[in-house]
N, C-alpha and C positions, 0 to 999 in steps of 0.2 A: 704241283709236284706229285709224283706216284710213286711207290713204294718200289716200284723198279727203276727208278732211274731218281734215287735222290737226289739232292746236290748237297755234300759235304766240304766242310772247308778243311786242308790240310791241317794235321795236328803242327804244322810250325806257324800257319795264320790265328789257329784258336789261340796258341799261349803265346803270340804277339796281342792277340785282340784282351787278353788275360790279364797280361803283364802292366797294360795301359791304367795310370791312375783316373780316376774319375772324380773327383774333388767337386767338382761345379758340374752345376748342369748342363752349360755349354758345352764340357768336354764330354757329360754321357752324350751326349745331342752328337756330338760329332762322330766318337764310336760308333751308335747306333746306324749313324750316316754310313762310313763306312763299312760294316758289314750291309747293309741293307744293298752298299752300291758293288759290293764284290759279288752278293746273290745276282744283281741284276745283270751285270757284266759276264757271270756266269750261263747263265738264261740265254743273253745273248749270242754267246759261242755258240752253246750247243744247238740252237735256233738253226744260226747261218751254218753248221757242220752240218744241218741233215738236208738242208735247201738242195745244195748242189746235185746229189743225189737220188732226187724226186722228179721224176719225168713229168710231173704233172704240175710242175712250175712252169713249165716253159721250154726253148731249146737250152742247153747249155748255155750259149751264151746268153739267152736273158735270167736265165738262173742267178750266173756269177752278176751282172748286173741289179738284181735283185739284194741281192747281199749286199751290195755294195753300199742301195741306196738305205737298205735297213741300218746299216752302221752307222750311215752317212747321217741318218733322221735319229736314232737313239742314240749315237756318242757325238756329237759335232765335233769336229775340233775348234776351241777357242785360242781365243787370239793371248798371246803370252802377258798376264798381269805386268805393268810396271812395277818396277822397286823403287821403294820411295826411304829416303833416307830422313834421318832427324837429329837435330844437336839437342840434348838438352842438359841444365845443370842443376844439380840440386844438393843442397845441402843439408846435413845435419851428423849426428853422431854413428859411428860406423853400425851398433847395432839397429838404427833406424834404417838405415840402409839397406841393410843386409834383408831387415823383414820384409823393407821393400817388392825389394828384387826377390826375392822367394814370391812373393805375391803375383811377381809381373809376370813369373815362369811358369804358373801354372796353365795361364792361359792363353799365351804368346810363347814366341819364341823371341828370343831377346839379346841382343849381342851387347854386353857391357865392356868397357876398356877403362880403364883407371890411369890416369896421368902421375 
């Protein structure tokens, strides 16, 4: 990065990234993740924006092919995770519970329903 051309993240991605608790380390792990993958992601636009541009890639069209293949090798597209569902039951007194599920939310996301 050069002092001309930094890459700054919007003031509404910094105090989303702010606001994020970090309790466990898997969740700093994850943060760090994603800003690390919004620099790169950034990296990469401004990359393929100056390609097109540059005569000394190629003719246009293998420029825009160039691009393509750059996106194509640093972002693949992946194939859509399954959702995988689960019954489970568990007993005990409502405040056990509750610590529970405080527990389960920190690190998941967690859909509860109560009968």
């Amino acid at each position: 990065m050069t002092q001309e051309h930094p890459v700054i993240p919007p003031s509404e991605l910094l105090s989303k990234w702010r606001s994020k608790r970090c309790n466990t380390v898997a969740s700093f792990n994850a943060l760090l993740t994603e800003v690390a993958q919004w620099g790169a992601d950034e990296e990469l636009k401004r990359c393929c924006e100056l390609i097109p541009d540059d005569p000394c890639c190629g003719t246009k069209h293998q420029r825009k092919v160039l691009v393509m293949k750059i996106k194509g090798k640093r972002r693949p597209i992946l194939p859509a995770p399954k959702k995988l569902s689960m019954t489970l039951s568990i007993t005990g007194t409502e405040d056990e519970l509750e610590s529970l599920f405080q527990k389960l939310s920190y690190d998941r996301e967690v859909s509860i329903q109560f009968r």
